[in-house]
BAVEX-622343 format. One record per residue (C-alpha): residue number from 1; chain; x, y, z. Coordinates in Angstrom, 3 decimals. Example, Ala and Ser with C-alpha at 12.3 -4.5 7.8 and 13.67 -1.06 7.14 Angstrom:
BAVEX-622343
+-----+--------+----------+----------+----------+
! num ! chaine !       px !       py !       pz !
+-----+--------+----------+----------+----------+
!   1 !      A !   12.300 !   -4.500 !    7.800 !
!   2 !      A !   13.670 !   -1.060 !    7.140 !
+-----+--------+----------+----------+----------+
***
This chain:
BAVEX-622343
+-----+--------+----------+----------+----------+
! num ! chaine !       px !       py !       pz !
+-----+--------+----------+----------+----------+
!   1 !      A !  -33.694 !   38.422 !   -7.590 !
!   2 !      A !  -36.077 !   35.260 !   -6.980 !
!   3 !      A !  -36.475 !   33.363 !   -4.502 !
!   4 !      A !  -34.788 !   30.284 !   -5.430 !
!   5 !      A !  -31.556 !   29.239 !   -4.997 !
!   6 !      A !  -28.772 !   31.981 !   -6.055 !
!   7 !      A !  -26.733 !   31.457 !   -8.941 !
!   8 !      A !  -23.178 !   32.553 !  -10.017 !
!   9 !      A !  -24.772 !   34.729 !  -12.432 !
!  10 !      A !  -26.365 !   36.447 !   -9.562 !
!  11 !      A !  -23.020 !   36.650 !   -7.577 !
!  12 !      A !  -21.571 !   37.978 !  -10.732 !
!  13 !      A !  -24.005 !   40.716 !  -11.076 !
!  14 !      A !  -23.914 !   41.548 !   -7.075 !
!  15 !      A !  -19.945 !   41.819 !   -7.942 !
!  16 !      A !  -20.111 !   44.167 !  -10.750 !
!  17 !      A !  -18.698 !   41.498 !  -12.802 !
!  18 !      A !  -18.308 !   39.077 !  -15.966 !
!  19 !      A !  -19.706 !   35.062 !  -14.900 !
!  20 !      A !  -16.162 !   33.957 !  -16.204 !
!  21 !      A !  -14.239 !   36.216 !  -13.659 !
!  22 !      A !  -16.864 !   34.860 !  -11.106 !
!  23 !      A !  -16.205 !   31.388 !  -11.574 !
!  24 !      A !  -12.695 !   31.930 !  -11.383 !
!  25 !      A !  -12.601 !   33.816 !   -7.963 !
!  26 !      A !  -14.001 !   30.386 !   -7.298 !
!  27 !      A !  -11.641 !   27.933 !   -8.886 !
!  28 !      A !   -8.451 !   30.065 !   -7.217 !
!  29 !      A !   -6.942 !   29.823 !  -10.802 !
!  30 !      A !   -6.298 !   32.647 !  -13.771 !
!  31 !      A !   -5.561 !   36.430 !  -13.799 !
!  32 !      A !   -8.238 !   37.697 !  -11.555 !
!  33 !      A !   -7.099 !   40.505 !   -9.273 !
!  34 !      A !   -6.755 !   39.992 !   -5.022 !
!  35 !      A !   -9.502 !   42.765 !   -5.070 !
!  36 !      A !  -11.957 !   41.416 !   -7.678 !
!  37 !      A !  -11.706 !   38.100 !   -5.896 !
!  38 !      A !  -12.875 !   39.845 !   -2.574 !
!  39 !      A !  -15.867 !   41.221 !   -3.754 !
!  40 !      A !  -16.961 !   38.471 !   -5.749 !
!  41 !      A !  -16.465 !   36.525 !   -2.756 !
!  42 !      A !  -18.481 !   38.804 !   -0.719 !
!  43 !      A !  -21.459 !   38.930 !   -3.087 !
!  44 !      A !  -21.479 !   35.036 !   -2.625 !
!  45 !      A !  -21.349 !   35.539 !    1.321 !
!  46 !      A !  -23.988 !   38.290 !    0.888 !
!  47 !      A !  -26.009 !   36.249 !   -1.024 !
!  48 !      A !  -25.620 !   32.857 !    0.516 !
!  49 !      A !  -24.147 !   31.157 !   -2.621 !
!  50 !      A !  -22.265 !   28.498 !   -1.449 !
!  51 !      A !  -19.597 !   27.663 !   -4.640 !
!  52 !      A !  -20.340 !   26.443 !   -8.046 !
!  53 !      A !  -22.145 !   22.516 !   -8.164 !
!  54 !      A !  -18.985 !   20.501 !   -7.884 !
!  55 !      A !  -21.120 !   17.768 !  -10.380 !
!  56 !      A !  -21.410 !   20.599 !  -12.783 !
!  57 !      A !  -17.980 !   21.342 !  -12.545 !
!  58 !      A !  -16.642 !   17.771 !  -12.994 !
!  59 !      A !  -19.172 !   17.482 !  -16.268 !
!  60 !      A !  -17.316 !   20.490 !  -17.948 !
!  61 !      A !  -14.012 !   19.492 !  -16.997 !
!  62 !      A !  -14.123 !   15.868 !  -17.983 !
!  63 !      A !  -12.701 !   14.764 !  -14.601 !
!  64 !      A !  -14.472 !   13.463 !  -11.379 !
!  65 !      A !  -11.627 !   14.396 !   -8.601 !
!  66 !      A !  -11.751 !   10.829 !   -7.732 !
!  67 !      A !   -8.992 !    8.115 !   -7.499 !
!  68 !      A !   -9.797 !    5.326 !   -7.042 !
!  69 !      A !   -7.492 !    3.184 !   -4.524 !
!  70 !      A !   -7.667 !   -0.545 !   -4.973 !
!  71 !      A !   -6.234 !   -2.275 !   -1.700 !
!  72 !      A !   -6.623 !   -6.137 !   -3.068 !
!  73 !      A !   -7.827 !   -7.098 !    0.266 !
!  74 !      A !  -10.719 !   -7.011 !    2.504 !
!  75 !      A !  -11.055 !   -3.625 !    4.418 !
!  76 !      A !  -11.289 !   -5.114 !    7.732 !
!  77 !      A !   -7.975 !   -6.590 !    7.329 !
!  78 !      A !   -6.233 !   -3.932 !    5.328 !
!  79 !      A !   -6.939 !   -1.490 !    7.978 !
!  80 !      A !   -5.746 !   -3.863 !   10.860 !
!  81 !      A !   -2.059 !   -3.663 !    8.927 !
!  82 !      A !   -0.355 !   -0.467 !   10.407 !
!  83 !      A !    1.594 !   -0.800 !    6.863 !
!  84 !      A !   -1.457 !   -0.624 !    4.535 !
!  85 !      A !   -2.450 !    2.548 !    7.156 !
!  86 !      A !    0.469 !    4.008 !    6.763 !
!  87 !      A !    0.732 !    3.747 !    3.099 !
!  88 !      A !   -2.646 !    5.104 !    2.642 !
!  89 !      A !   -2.021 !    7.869 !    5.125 !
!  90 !      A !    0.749 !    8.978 !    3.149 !
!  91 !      A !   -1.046 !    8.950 !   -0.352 !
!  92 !      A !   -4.699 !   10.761 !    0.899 !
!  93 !      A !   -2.323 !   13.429 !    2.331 !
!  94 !      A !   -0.837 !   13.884 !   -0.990 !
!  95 !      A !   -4.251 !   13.952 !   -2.850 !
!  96 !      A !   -5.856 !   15.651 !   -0.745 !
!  97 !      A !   -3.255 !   18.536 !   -1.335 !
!  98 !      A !   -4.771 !   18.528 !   -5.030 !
!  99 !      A !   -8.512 !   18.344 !   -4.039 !
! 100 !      A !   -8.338 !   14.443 !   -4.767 !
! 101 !      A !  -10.847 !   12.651 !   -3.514 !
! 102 !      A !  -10.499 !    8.903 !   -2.553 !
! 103 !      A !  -12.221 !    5.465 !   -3.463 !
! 104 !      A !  -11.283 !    2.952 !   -1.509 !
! 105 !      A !  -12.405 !   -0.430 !   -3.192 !
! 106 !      A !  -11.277 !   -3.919 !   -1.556 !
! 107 !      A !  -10.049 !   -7.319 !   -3.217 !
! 108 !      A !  -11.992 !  -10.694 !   -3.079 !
! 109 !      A !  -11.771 !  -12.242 !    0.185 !
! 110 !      A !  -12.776 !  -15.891 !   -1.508 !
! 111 !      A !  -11.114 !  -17.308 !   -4.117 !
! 112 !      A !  -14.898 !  -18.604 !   -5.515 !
! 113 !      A !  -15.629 !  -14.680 !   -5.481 !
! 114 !      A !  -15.331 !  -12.495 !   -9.660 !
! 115 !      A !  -11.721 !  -11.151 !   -8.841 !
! 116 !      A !  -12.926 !   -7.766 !  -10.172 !
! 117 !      A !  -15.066 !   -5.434 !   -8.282 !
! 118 !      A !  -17.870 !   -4.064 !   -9.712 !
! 119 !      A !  -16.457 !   -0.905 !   -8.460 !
! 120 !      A !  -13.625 !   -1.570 !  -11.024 !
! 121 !      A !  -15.551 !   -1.765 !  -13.779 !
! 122 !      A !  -18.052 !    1.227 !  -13.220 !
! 123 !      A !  -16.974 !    3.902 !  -10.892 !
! 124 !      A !  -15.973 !    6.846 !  -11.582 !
! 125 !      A !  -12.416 !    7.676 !  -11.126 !
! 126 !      A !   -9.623 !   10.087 !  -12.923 !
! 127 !      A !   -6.834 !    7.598 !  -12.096 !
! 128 !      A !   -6.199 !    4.163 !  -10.243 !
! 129 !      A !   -3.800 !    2.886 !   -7.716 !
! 130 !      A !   -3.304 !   -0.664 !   -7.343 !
! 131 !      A !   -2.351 !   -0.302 !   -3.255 !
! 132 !      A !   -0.036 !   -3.969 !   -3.143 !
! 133 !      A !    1.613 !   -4.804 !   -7.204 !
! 134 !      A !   -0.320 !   -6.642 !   -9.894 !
! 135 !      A !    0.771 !  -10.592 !  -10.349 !
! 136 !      A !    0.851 !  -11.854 !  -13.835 !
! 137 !      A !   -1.920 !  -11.158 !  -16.252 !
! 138 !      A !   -3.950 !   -9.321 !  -13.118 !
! 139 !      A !   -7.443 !   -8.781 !  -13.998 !
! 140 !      A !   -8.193 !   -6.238 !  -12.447 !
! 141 !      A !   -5.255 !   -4.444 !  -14.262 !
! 142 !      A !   -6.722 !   -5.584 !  -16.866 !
! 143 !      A !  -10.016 !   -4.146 !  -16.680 !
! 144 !      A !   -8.653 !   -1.010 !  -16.010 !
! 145 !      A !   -6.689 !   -0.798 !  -19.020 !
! 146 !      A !  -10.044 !   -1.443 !  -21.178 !
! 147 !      A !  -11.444 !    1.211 !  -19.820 !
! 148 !      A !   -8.627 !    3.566 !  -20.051 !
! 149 !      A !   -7.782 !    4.858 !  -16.496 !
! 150 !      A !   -4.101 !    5.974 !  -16.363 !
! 151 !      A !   -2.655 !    3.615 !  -13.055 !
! 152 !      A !   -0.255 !    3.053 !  -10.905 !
! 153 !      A !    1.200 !    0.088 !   -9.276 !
! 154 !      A !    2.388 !   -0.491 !   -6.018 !
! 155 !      A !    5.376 !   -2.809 !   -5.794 !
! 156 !      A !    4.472 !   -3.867 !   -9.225 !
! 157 !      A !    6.673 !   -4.630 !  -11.886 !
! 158 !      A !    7.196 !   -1.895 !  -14.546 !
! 159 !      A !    4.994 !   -1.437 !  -17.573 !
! 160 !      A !    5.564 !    0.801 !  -20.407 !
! 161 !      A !    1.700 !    1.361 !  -19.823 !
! 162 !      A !    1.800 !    1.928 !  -15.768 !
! 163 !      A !    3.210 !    4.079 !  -13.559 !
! 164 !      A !    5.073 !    2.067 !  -10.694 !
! 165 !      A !    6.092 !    3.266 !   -6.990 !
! 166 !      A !    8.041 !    0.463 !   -5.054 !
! 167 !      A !   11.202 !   -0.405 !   -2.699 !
! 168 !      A !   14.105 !   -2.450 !   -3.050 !
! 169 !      A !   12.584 !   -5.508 !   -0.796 !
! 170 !      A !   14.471 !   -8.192 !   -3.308 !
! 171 !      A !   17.919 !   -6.141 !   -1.608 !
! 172 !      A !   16.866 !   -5.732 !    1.632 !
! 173 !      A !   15.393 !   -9.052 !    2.234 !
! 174 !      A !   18.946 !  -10.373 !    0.837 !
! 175 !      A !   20.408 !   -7.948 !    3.499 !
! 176 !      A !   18.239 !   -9.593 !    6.382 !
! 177 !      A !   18.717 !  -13.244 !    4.770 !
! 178 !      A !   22.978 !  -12.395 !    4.994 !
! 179 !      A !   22.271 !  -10.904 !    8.884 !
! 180 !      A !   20.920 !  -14.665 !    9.868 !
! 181 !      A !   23.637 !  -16.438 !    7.821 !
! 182 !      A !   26.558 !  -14.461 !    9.144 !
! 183 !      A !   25.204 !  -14.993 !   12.327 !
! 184 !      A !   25.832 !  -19.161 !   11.984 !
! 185 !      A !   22.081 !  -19.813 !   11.344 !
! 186 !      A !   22.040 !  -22.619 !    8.289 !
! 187 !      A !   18.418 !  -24.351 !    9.694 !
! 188 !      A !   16.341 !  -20.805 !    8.145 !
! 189 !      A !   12.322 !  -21.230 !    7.761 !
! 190 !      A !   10.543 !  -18.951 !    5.808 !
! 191 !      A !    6.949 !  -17.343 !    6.685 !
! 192 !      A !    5.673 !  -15.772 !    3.630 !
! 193 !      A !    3.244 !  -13.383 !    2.477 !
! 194 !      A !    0.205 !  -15.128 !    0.252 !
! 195 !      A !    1.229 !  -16.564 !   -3.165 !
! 196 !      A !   -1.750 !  -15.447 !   -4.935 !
! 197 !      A !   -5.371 !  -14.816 !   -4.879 !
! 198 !      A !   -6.234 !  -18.465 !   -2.861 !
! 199 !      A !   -4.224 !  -17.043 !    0.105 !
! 200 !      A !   -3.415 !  -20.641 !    1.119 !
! 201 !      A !   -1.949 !  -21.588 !    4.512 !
! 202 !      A !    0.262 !  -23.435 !    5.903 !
! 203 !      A !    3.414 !  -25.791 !    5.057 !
! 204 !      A !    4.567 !  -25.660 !    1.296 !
! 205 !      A !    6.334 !  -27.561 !   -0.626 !
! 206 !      A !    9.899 !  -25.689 !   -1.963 !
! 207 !      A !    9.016 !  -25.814 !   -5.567 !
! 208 !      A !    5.699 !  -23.957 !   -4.967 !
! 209 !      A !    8.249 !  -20.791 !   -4.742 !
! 210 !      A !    8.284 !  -20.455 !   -8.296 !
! 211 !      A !    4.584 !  -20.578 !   -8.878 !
! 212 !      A !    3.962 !  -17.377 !   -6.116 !
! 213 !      A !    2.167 !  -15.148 !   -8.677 !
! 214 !      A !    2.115 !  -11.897 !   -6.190 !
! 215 !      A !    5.208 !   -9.762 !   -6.978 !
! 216 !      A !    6.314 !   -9.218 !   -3.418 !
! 217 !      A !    5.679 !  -12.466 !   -2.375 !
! 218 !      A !    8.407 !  -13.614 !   -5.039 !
! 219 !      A !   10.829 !  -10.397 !   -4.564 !
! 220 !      A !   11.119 !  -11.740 !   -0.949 !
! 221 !      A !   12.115 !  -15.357 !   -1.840 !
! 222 !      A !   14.321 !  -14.057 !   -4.453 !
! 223 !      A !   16.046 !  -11.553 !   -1.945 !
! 224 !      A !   16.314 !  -14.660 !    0.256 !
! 225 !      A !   18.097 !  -16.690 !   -2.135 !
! 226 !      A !   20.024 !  -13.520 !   -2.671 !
! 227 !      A !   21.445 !  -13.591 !    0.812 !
! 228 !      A !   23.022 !  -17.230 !    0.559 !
! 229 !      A !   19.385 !  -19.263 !    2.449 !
! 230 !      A !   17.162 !  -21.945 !    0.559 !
! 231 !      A !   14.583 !  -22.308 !    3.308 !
! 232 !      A !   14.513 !  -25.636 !    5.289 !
! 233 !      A !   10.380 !  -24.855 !    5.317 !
! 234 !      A !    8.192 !  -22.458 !    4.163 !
! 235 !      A !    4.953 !  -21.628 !    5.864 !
! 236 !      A !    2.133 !  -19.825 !    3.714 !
! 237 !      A !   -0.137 !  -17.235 !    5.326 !
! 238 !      A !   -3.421 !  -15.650 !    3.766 !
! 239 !      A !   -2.297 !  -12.570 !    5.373 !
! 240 !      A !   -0.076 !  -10.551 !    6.845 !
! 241 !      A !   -1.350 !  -10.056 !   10.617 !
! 242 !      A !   -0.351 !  -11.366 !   14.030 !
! 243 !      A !   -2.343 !  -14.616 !   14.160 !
! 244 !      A !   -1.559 !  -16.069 !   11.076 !
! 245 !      A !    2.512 !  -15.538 !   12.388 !
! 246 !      A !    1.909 !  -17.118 !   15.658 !
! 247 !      A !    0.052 !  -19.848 !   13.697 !
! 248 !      A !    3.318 !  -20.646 !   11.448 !
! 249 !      A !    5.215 !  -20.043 !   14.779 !
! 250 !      A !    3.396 !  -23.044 !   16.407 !
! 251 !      A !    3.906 !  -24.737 !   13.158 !
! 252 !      A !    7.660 !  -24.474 !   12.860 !
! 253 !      A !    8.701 !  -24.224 !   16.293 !
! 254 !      A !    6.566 !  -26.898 !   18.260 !
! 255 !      A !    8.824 !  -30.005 !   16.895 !
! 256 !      A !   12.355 !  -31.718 !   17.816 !
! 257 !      A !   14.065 !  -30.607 !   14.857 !
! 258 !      A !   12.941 !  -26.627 !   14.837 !
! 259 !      A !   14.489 !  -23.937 !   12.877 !
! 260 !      A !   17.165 !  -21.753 !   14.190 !
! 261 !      A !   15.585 !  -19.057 !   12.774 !
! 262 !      A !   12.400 !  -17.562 !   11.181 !
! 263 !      A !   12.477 !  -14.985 !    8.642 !
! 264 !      A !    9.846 !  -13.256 !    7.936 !
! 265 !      A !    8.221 !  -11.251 !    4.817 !
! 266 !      A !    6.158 !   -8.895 !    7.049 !
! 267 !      A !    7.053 !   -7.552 !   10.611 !
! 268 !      A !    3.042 !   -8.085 !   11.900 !
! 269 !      A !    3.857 !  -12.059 !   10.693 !
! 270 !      A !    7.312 !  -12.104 !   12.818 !
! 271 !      A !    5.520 !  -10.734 !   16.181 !
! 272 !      A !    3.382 !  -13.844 !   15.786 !
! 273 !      A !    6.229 !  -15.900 !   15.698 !
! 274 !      A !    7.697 !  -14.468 !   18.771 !
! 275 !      A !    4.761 !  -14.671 !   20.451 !
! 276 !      A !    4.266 !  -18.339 !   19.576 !
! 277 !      A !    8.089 !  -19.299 !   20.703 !
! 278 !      A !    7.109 !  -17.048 !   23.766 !
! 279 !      A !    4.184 !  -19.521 !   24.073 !
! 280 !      A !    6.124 !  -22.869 !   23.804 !
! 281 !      A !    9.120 !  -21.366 !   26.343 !
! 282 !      A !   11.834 !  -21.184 !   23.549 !
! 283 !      A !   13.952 !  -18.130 !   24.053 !
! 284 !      A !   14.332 !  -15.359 !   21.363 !
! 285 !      A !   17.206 !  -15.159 !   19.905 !
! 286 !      A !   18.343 !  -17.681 !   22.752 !
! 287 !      A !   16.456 !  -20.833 !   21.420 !
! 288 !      A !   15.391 !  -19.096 !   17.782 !
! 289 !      A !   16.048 !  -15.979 !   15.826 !
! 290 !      A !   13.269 !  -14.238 !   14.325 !
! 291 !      A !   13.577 !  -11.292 !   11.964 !
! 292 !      A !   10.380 !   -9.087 !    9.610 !
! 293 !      A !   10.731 !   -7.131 !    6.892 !
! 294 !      A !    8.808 !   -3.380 !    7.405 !
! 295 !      A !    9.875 !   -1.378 !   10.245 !
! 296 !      A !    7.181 !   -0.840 !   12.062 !
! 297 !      A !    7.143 !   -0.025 !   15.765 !
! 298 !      A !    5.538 !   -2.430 !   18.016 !
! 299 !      A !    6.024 !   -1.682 !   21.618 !
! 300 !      A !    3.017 !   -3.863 !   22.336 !
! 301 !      A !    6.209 !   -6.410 !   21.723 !
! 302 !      A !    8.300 !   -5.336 !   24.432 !
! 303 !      A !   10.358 !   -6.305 !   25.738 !
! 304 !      A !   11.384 !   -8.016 !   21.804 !
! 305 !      A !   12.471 !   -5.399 !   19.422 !
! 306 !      A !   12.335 !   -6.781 !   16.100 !
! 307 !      A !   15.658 !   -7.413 !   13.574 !
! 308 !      A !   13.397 !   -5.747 !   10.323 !
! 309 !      A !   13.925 !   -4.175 !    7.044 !
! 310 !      A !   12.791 !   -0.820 !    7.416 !
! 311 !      A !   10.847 !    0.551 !    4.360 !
! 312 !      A !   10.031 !    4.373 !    3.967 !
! 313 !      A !    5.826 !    3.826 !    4.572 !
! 314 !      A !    4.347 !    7.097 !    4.190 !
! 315 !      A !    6.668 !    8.522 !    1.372 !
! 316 !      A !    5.576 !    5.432 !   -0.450 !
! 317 !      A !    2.646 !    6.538 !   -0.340 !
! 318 !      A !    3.401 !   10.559 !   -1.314 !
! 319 !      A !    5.567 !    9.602 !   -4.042 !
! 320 !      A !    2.194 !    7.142 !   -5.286 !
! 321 !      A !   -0.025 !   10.358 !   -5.044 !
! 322 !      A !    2.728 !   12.891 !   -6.994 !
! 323 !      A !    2.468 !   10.062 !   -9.551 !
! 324 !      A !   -0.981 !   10.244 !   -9.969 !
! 325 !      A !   -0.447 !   13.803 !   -9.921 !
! 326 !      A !    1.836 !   13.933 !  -13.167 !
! 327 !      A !   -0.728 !   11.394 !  -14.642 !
! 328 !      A !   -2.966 !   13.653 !  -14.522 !
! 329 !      A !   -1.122 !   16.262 !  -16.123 !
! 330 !      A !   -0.922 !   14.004 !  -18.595 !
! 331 !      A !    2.648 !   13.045 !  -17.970 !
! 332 !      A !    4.160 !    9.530 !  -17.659 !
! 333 !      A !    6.751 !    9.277 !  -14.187 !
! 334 !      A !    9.703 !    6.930 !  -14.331 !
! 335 !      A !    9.313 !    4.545 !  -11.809 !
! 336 !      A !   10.248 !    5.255 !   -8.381 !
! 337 !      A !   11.811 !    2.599 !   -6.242 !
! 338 !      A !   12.601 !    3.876 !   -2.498 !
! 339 !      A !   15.583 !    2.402 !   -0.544 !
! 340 !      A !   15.146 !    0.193 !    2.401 !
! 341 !      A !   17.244 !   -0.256 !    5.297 !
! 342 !      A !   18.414 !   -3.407 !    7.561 !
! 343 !      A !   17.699 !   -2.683 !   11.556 !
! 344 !      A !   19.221 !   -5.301 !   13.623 !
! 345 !      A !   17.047 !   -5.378 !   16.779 !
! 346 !      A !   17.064 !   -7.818 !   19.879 !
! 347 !      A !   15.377 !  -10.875 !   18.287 !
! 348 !      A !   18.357 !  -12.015 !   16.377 !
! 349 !      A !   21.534 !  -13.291 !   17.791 !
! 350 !      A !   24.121 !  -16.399 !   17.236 !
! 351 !      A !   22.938 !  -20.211 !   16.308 !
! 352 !      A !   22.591 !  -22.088 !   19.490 !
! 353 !      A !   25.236 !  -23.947 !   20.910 !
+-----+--------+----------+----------+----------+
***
């Protein structure tokens, strides 16, 4: 034996066996006896051999083990949102059950910035996940689709090309949109997610609606319109976290001829509202009604607990990773859309008197 590193061949031969059977005590797959597996793998422990060179491994196979995971935002924020956490929690679980790595690659956070990262274009990756939908003619769906790489789409709208995981937000905003009406409210502003790439903010004009190019963005004013409310104002954020809600908040709620109520298209944007009507000693639901769209638990809100639309966060995510998974068997999954549910909380109550 030399000195240099050992090989499989040299496990093999320790073992008393053929290289194939060798590498396959390794890979866990194929005929190969409980026994046979033992001893190859106490040659390699014998030996020091460590496992086959994964780079090796991924050159005969054609496949890198990587997916890559396109969020569409900066990291810092994404991973300030407990819903792009739990989403991604849910899908690296799944993967990682298959021996998936994960690339995480973020969005432009200027406008002035390529909307494709290089990352896109180059890296190596088996499939792709586009983390929050594709708007109309998305480039970097786009790119992917020149170079091939089966993907699926998060809240996106289906493709015969894609493979798309979403919820039913269009129905259960219109179920959260109804809750406020039924409730008297007829005075309804809107705080939305961003329209599109410029992530603009503040007041918009109502026939900007129609030119949203994000798909959730415009599932959410649809659902609205759904539920019986054509917002009296709608406030544009460039993201969904707490200071760009209490920002709207201040925007909407700070004047003689307020809303009655605020909904929402994220549950991190409605805590900033709260806060902000906290802030300027309005009452909630007393003086306005504020209700989010996710679900997510915020005791840090106490003693507020939000009116939301609950969405199922981490099985979106598993049901994105078993549809990378069928991808990769080279199947093509319907598309999955999850229910959602309406959870009437304390920050909602009648129009005031």
């Amino acid at each position: 034996m030399s000195s240099q590193r050992p090989t499989l061949a040299d496990v093999a031969a320790t073992a008393g066996v053929s290289v194939s059977t060798a590498s396959l005590a390794f890979s866990g797959a194929g005929p190969i006896a409980a026994s046979t597996r033992e001893r190859v793998l106490a040659a390699a422990t014998e030996l020091g051999y460590s496992g086959p060179n994964p780079l090796g491994r991924q050159l005969r196979s054609g496949r890198s083990g990587i997916v890559g995971v396109v969020v569409g935002d900066a990291l810092r924020r994404s991973f300030r949102d407990p819903v792009s956490i739990q989403v991604l929690d849910g899908l690296v679980g799944t993967l990682g059950e298959m021996n998936l790595g994960v690339l995480l690659i973020p969005g432009p956070t200027d406008p002035a910035e390529p909307p494709v990262d290089p990352l896109v274009l180059s890296a190596a990756m088996d499939v792709a996940v586009l983390l929050w939908g594709s708007g109309v003619e998305d480039p970097v769906l786009g790119a992917l689709r020149r170079r091939g790489v089966p993907t699926v789409v998060v809240e996106g709208v289906p493709e015969p090309d894609v493979a798309t995981v979403g919820i039913d937000d269009r129905a259960g905003m219109a179920d959260a949109a109804r809750h406020l009406v039924d409730l008297g409210h007829r005075r309804i502003a809107c705080v939305s997610l961003p329209f599109d790439r410029a992530r603009g903010e503040g007041i918009v004009a109502p026939e900007r609606v129609g030119e949203a190019v994000w798909q959730v963005t415009r599932r959410r004013f649809e659902g609205m319109r759904d539920g019986g409310v054509e917002p009296v104002e709608i406030y544009e954020t460039p993201a969904s976290l707490v200071e760009h809600g209490a920002a709207a908040g201040r925007a909407l709620l700070d004047r003689p001829d307020r809303p009655t109520a605020v909904l929402c298209q994220s549950d991190l944007l409605a805590s900033g509202v709260v806060l902000a009507a906290r802030e300027l000693g309005l009452a909630v639901p007393g003086d306005v009604s504020v209700a989010g769209f996710d679900g997510l638990d915020l005791p840090w809100l106490a003693p507020d607990v939000l009116t939301t639309v609950a969405q199922p966060l981490a099985e979106k995510g598993a049901q994105v990773g078993r549809a990378v998974a069928q991808l990769l068997e080279g199947n093509h999954p319907d598309p999955v859309v999850l229910p959602v549910e309406l959870r009437v909380g304390t920050t909602t109550g009648p129009v005031p008197a």
